[in-house]
PyMOL Python script that loads the backbone (N, CA, C, O; Angstrom):
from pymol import cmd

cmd.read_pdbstr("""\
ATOM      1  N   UNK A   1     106.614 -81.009 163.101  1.00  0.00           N
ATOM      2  CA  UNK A   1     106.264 -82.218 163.806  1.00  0.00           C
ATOM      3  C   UNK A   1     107.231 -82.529 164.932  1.00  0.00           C
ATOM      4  O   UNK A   1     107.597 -81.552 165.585  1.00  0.00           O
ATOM      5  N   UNK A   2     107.717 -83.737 165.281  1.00  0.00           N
ATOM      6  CA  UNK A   2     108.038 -84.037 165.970  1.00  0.00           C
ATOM      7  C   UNK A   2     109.623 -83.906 166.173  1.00  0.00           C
ATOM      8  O   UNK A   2     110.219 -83.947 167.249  1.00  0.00           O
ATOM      9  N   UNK A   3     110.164 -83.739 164.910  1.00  0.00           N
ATOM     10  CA  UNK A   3     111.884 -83.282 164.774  1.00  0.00           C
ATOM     11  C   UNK A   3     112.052 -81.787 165.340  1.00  0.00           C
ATOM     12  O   UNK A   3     112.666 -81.452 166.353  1.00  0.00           O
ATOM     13  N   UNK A   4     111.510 -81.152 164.635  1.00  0.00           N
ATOM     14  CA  UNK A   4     111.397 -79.829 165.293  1.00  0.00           C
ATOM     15  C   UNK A   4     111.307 -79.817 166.831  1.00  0.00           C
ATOM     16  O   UNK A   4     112.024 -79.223 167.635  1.00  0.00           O
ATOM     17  N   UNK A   5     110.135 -80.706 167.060  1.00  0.00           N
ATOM     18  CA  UNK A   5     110.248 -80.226 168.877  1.00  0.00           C
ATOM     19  C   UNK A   5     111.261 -80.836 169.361  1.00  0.00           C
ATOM     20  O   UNK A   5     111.913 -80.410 170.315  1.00  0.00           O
ATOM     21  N   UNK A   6     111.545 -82.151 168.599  1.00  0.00           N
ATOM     22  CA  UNK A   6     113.543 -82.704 168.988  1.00  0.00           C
ATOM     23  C   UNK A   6     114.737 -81.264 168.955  1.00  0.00           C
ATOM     24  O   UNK A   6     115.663 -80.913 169.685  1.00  0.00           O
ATOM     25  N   UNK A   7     114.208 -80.811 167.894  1.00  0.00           N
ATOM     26  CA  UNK A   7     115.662 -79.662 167.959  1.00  0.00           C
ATOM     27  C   UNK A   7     115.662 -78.525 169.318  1.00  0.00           C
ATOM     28  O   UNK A   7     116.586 -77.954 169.897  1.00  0.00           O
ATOM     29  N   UNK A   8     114.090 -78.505 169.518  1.00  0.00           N
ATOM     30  CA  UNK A   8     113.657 -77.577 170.364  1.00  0.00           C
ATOM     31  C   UNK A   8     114.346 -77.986 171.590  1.00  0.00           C
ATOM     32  O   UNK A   8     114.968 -77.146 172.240  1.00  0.00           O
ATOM     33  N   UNK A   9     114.295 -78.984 171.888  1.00  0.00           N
ATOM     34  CA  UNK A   9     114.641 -79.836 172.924  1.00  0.00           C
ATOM     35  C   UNK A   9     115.611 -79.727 173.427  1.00  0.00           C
ATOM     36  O   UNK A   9     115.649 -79.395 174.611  1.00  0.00           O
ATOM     37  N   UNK A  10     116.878 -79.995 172.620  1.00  0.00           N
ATOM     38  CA  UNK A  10     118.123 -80.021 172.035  1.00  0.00           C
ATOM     39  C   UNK A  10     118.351 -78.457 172.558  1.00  0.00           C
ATOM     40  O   UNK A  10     118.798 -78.264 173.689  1.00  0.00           O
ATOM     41  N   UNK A  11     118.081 -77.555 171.833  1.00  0.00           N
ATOM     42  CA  UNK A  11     118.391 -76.029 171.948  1.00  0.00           C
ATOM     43  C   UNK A  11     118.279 -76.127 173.454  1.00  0.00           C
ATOM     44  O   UNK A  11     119.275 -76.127 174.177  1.00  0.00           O
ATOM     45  N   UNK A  12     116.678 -76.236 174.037  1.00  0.00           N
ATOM     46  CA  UNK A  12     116.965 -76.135 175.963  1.00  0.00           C
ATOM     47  C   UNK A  12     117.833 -76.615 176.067  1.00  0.00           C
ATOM     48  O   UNK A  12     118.737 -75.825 176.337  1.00  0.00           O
ATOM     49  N   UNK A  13     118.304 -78.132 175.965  1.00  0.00           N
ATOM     50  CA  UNK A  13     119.336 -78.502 176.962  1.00  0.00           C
ATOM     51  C   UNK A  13     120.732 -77.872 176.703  1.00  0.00           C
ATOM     52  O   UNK A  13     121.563 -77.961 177.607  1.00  0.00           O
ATOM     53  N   UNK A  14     121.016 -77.328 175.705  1.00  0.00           N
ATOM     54  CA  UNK A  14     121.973 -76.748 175.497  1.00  0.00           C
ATOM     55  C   UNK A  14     122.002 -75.605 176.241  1.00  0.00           C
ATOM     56  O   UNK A  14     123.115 -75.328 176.688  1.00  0.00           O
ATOM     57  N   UNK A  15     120.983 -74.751 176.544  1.00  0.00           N
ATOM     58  CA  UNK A  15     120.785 -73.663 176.721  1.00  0.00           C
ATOM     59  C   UNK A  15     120.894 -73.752 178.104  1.00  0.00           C
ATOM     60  O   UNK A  15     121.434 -72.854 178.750  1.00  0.00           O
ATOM     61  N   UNK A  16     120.454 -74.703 178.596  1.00  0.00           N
ATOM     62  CA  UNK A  16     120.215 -74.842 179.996  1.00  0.00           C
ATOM     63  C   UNK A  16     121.881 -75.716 180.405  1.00  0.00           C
ATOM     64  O   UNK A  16     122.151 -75.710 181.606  1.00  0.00           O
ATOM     65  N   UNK A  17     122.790 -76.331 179.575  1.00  0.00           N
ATOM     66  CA  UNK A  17     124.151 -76.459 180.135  1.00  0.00           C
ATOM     67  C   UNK A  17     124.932 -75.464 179.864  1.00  0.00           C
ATOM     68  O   UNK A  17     126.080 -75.575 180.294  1.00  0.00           O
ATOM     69  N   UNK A  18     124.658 -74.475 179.254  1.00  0.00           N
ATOM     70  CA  UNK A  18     125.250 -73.257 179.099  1.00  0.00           C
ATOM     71  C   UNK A  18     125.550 -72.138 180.144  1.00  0.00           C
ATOM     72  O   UNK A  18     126.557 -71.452 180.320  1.00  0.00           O
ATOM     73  N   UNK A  19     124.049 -72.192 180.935  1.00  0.00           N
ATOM     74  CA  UNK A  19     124.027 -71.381 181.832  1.00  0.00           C
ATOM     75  C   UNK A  19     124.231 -72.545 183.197  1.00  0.00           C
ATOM     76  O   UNK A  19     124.260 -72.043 184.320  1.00  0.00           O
ATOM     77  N   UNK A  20     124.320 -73.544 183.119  1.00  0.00           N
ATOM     78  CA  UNK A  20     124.877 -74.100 184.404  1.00  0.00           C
ATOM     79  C   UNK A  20     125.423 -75.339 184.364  1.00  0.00           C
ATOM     80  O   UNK A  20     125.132 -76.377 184.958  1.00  0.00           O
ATOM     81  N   UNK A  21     126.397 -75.023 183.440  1.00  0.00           N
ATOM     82  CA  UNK A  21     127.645 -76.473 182.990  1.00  0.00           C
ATOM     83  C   UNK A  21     127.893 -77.104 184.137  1.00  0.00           C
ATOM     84  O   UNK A  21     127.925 -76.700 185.300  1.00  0.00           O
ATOM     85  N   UNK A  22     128.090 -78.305 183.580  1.00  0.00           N
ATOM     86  CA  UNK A  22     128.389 -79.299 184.563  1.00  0.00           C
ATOM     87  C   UNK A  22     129.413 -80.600 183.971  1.00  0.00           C
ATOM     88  O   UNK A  22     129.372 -81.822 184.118  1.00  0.00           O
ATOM     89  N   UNK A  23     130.320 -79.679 183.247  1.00  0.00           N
ATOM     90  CA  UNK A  23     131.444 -80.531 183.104  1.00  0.00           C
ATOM     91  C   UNK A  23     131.288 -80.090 181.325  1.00  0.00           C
ATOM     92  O   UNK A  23     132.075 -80.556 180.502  1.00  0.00           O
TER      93      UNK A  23
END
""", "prot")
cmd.dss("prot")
cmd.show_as("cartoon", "prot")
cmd.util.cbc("prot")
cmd.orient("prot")
């Protein structure tokens, strides 16, 4: 449900400050 697509979420943005940190 809807936690899952929260974690999903979570994982992109991680994934996506990973490859272009910004502090």
């Amino acid at each position: 449900g809807s936690i899952a697509r929260h974690c999903l979420k979570q994982l992109e943005v991680l994934d996506i400050v990973e490859k272009d940190p910004k502090g």
